[in-house]
C-alpha positions, 0 to 999 in steps of 0.5 A, a space after each residue: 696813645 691817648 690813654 696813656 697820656 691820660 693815665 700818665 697825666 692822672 698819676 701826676 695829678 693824684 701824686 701831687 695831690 698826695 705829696 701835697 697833703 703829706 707836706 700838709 701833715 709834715 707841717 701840722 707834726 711841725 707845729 705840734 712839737 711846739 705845744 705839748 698836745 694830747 698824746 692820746 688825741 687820735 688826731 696827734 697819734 695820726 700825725 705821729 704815726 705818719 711822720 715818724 717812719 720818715 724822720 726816723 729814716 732820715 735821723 738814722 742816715 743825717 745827723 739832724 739835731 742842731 743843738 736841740 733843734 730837730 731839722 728832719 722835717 724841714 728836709 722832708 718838706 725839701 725833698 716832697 718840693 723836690 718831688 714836685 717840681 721834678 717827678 710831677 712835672 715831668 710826668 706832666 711833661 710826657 704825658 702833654 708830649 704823647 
């Protein structure tokens, strides 16, 4: 049993890790919607190809654009938060309880 609180408890630390570091990049997109930055920097290009597949899904299901103002990536920023405190915690939590 010792392994398997182990390996639920790695799960839970390498996926708030990663929820953290997409949060991170959501953030970085965030900001440079607000400059008109290089669109052949590969650095913008990353953040845009990471970010894109989940605004689109979530501007495809709500209507998001509040005269002008994107809000998608604050809802994606809401939902990793909730995936933190839920998911990563009650992994946490069962992993502690084998």
């Amino acid at each position: 049993m010792l392994i398997v609180a182990n390996f639920l408890e790695a799960i839970a630390v390498v996926l708030d890790y990663g929820l953290t570091l997409y949060m991170w990049i959501i953030i970085a997109g965030a900001v440079l919607s607000w400059v008109s930055p290089d669109p052949y920097n590969p650095i913008v290009r990353f953040i845009h190809r990471a970010t894109e597949p989940v605004y689109y899904q979530i501007r495809k299901r709500l209507p998001v654009n509040l005269g002008g103002l994107d809000i998608s990536p604050i809802i994606v920023i809401m939902a990793i938060i909730f995936l933190q405190t839920f998911l990563v915690n009650s992994l946490h939590g069962l992993a502690r309880s084998i």
